[in-house]
N, C-alpha and C positions, 0 to 999 in steps of 0.2 A: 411457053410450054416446053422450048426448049430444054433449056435452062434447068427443069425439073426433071425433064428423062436424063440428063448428063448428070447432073446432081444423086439422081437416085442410082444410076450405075456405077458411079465411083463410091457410092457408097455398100454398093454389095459387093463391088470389086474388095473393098478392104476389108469386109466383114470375112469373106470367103478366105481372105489370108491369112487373119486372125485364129478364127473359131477352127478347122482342121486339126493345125495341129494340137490345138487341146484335147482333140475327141484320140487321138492317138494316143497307144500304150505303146511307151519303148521294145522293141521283141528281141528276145537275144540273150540280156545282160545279166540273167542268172544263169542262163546256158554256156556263157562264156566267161562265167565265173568257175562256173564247176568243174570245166574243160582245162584252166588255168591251172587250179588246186590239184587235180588229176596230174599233170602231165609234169606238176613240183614232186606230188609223191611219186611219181613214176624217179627223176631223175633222183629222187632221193634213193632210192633203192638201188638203181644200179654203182649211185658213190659207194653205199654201203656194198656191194658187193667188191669194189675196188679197193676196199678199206678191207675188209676179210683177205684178198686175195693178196694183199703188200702184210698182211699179219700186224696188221695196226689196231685190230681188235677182235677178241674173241668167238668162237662159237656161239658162247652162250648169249654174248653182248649183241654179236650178228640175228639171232634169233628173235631177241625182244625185241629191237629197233622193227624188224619185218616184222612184227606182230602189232606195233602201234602203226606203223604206218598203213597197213594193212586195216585195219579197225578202220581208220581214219577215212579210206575211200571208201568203204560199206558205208561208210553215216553218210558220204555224199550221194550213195548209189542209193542207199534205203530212202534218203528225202526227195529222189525224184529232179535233184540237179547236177545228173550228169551222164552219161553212160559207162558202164561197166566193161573194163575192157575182155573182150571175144564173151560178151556176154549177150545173148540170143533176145533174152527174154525182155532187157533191157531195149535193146534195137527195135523190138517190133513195137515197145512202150512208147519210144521216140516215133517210130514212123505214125502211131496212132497221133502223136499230138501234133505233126505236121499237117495231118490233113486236119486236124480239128478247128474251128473258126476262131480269129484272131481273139485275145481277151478283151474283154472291154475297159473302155478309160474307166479310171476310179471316179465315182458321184462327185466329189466335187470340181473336177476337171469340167464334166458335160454341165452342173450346175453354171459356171464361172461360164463355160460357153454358150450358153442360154441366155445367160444375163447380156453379155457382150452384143449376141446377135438381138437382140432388143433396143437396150439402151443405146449400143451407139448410134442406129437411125435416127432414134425419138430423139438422144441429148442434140444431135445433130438439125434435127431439124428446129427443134427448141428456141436454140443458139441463134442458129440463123434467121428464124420468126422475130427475137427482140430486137437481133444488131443489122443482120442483113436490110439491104433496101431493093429488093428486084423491082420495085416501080421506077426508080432512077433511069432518066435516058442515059445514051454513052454519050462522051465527052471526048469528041475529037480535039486534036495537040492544039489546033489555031486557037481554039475556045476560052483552054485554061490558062491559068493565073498562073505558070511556071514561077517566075520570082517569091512571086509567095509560097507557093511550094516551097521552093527551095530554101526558106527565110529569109527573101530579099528586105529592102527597103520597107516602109511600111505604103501605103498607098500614099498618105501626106506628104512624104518626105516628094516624094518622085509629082507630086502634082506642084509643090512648089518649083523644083527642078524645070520641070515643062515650063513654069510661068515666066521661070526666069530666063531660063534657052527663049523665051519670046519676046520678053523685053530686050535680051541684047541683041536678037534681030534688029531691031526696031534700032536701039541705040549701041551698035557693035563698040563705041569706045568709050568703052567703060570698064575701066582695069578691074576695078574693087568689086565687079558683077563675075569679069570673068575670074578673077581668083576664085571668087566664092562656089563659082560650079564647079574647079579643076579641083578643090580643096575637096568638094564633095563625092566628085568620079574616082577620089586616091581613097576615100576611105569606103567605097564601095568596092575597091578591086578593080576598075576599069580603068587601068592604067595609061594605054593610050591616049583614053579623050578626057583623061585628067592632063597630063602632058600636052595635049592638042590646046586646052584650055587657058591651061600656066603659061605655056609659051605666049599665048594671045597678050595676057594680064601682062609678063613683063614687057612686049613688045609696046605696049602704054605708059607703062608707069615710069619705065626707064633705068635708072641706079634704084630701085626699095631692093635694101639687101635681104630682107627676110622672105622677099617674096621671090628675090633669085633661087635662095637657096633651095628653097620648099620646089621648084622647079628645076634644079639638077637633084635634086634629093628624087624627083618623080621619073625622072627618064634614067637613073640609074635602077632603077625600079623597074620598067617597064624594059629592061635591057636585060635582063635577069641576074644586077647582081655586079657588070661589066659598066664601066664610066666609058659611055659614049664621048665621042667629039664636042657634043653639041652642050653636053654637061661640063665638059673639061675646062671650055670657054667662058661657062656661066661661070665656075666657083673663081676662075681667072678673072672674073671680071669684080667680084666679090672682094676677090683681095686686093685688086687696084684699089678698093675705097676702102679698105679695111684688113691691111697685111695680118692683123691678130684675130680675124675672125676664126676661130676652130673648126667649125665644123666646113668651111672650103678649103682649107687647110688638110685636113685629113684628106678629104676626098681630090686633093689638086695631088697631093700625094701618092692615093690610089690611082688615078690613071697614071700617073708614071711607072709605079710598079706594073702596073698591065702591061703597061704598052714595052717592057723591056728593060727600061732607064731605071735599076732597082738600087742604081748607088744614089739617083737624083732623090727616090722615094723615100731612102733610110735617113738620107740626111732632114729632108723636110718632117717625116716623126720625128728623129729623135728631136729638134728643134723644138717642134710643137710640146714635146714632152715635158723637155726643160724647162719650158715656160709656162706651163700648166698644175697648176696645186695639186698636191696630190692625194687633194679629196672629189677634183673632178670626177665627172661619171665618166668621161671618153678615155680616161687613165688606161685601164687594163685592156681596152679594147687596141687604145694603139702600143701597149708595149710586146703585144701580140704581136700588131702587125711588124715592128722590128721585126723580133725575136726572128720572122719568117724572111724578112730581107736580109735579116744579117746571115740565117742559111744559104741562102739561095747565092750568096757572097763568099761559104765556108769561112766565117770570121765566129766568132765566140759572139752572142747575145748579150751576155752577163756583161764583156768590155768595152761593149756598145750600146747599152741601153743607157742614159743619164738619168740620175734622180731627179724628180719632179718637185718642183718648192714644195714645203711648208703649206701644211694645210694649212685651209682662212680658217679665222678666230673673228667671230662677232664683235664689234666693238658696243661696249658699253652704250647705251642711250640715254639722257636725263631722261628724267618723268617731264619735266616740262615740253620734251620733244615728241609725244605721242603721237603727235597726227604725224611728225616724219620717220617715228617709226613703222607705222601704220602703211606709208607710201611705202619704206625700204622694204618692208616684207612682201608687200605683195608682188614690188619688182624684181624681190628674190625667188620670189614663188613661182611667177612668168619665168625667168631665166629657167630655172630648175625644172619647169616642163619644157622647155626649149631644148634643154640640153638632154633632157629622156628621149622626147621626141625624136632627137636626131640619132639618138644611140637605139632606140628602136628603128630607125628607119637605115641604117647600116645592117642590125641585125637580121633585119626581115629584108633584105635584100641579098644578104647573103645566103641566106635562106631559100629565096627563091632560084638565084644561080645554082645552089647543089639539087634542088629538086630539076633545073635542066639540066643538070652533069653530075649527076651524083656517084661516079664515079673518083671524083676528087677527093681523096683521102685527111688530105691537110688541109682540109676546108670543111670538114664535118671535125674535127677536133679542134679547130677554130670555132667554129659555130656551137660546138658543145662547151669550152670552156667561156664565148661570151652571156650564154644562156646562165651557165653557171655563177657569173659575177651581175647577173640579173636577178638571181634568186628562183630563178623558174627549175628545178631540180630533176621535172621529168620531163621536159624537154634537151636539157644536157644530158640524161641518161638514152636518152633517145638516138640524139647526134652520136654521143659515142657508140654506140651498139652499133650502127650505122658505118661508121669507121675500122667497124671491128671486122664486122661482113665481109668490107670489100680487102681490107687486111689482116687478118687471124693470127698475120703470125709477126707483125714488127712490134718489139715491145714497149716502145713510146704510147702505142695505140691501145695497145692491153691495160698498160700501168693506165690511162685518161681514161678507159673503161672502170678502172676501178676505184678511179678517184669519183668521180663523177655517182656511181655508187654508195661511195663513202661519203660523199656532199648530203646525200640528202638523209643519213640517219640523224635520229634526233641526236642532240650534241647532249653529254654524259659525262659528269666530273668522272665516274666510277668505270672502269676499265672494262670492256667485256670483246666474245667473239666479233669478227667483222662478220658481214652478207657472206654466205658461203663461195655468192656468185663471182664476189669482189676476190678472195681469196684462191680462187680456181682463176683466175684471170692474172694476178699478180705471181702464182707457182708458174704458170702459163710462159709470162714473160722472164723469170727465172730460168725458164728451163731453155728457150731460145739465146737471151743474155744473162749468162753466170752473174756478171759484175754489174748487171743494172740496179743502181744505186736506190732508185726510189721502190723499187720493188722488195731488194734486201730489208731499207728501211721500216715501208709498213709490215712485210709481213711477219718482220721483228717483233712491233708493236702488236699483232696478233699476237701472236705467240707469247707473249709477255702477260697480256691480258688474259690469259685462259690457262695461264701457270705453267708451259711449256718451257722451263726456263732454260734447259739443254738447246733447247731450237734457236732461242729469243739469243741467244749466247752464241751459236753459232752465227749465225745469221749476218751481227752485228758486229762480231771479232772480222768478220769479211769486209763488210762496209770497211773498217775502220782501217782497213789495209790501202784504203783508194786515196786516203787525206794527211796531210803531212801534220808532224804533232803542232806546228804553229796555226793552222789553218782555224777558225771554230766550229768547224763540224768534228773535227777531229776532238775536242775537248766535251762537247756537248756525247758524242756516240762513246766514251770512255766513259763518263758520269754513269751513261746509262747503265753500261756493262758491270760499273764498280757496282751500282745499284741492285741489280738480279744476282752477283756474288754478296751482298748486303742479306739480300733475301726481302729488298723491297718492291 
């Protein structure tokens, strides 16, 4: 019975805020129009008498102007919207209609108000008759199924879980059990007694390098992002059995650069670079991470980064080797999720560090261009905007804001405007760095595409002042210019 008295008073509560003001007539707004019009002709008359008295216009001309303008407030005084000035008769008109009772709302205002005050109790309680359930008990917190609220696991998943947390009671030494729970606590999010788990698994198994990894891959994780000690030893111990394994490699690398030792770091990527095809997925992710140790060094990126082999080529198969073609692909297949898997799990760990320190600027422009060489386009547009926030005004930051924009339009043989937003972000970082090259560059190519070819011209005659005539930027930003004097 509650439930119905509180029901029904927030329900006249809101009717009562509603329907008033329908039932009101605005008071005033011809009075103060009138009063308006009045006090123009008013000043209009005395210009005119200003204009008579400087001899800027005639008697005769003085005469008729006070004779329309004069007209002019009769027709407001004879309609009853306004008072007549030192006019008696008028004042006492007015005084009559002050005390006279307010006007009433126009029919369909109190119509619309009638309806309201009806319908919305009735649609209201309607509503609530099909969808509402006041039979329901309440449901205190201990009760409910939070994980499924919240989209957890499904019930099966988690009763197998339980079954098997009981059998490795029973038989704790069993690497291949506890992998399978820690593998299962990493892709629920419960990262510690994923790690709690893994560590178990390798403490059995011994050297399985895949199972190392997947356990510094989880305590880097669970660290937000930061190579603990305890991972640093794992991927070390990885490379004892396997100096070319990649992905310990990267990350035996990354705790170096943590920990300080950023010449040890840059040597061990660029290495890994070297000897990495350069149709790898972990290619751009670590020429990134140079790029940021050869800063952190003040050395040039560009004279430290080494090319990456030769991407792999397929080798041919007979037809009579089917079934080992059959094997190589599917061992390419497993590699190729091996090698995502791990490049998503750098990602998302990186990811998780800036959500605990997201104040690090070169680490959301990192994480927005590896999102970028993922294909995920609103999540790089995410990170950079992100980067923008806490930097607004460095223009490396603005220009990845606009790239990152620019990534994700559909791609266009036919030339057209950029995102306005990309455009306002690249003027942006022009106006902080005159000579920021990449910015000159695209907003060139704006400007070119929307036929601005004064701009496109400027723009690009500046660029081309930064590169010596041997260099081939220099050759390529000349073509262009020849190009727009072309009229192409």
């Amino acid at each position: 019975m509650l439930f119905w008295i509180v029901a029904a008073a927030l329900t006249a509560a809101v009717v009562l805020l509603i329907v008033p003001p329908l039932l009101r007539k605005p008071e005033g707004a011809a009075e103060e129009r009138a009063a308006y019009d009045l006090e123009v002709y008013r000043d209009q008359l005395g210009e005119l008498e200003r204009d008579q008295g400087r001899g800027l216009i005639s008697e005769a001309q003085a005469a008729a102007a006070r004779a329309e303008i004069g007209r002019r407030m009769l027709a407001i005084a004879d309609r009853g919207k306004g008072p007549v000035k030192n006019g008696a008769k008028n004042g006492a008109k007015n005084a009559e209609k002050a005390k006279a009772p307010a006007a009433r709302a126009p029919r369909s205002a109190m119509a619309l108000a009638a309806l309201l005050a009806v319908l919305l109790p009735l649609g209201t309680l309607a509503v609530y008759g099909k969808l509402g359930r006041p039979e329901l008990p309440a449901q205190p917190l201990a009760s409910r199924n939070l994980d499924h609220e919240r989209g957890g696991p499904p019930k099966n998943v988690l009763a197998a879980m339980d079954k098997l947390k009981a059998q490795l009671a029973e038989t704790p030494d069993d690497p291949q059990g506890w992998a399978i729970l820690g593998q299962a606590y990493a892709k629920m999010g419960r990262l510690p007694e994923a790690a709690d788990a893994l560590g178990k698994a390798v403490a059995l198994a011994g050297d399985d390098l895949e199972l190392l990894g997947s356990y510094g891959e989880v305590l880097i994780s669970a660290n937000g992002g930061t190579v603990p000690d305890e991972a640093r030893k794992t991927f070390d111990r990885v490379l004892a059995k396997d100096p070319a394994e990649p992905r310990a490699r990267f990350y035996a690398a990354l705790a170096r650069f943590q920990a300080g030792d950023t010449k040890d770091a840059l040597e061990r990527w660029s290495a890994l670079l070297a000897e990495s095809h350069a149709d790898a997925p972990w290619v751009p992710i670590v020429r990134t991470q140079i790029a940021e140790a050869a800063k952190a060094l003040n050395l040039d990126p560009a004279k430290v980064t080494p090319e990456p082999l030769p991407a792999q080529q397929q080798p041919p198969v007979a037809q009579d080797q089917g079934q080992n073609q059959g094997q190589g692909q599917a061992q390419g297949q497993a590699e190729g999720e091996d090698q995502q898997q791990m490049i998503r799990g750098m990602v998302d760990g990186l990811a998780a560090r800036l959500e605990a320190n997201p104040d690090d600027v070169d680490g959301w422009l990192r994480l927005s261009r590896s999102y970028g060489v993922m294909g995920e386009s609103a999540k790089a547009i995410d990170a950079a905007r992100k980067a923008r926030e806490r930097a607004p005004q460095r223009p490396d930051v603005l220009v990845a804001y606009a790239s990152a924009l620019l990534s994700a339009e559909p791609r266009s043989s036919k030339p057209g405007p950029m995102p306005e937003e990309a455009v306002a972000a690249l003027r942006q970082a022009l106006a902080v760095e005159p000579d920021n090259r990449d910015a000159l560059w695209l907003l060139g190519l704006n400007a070119a595409g929307v036929g601005q070819t004064t701009e496109a011209t400027d723009l690009w005659t500046r660029l081309l002042a930064q590169f010596k005539p041997e260099e081939p930027e220099y050759t390529l930003i000349r073509a262009r210019l020849d190009s727009l004097k072309a009229g192409g």
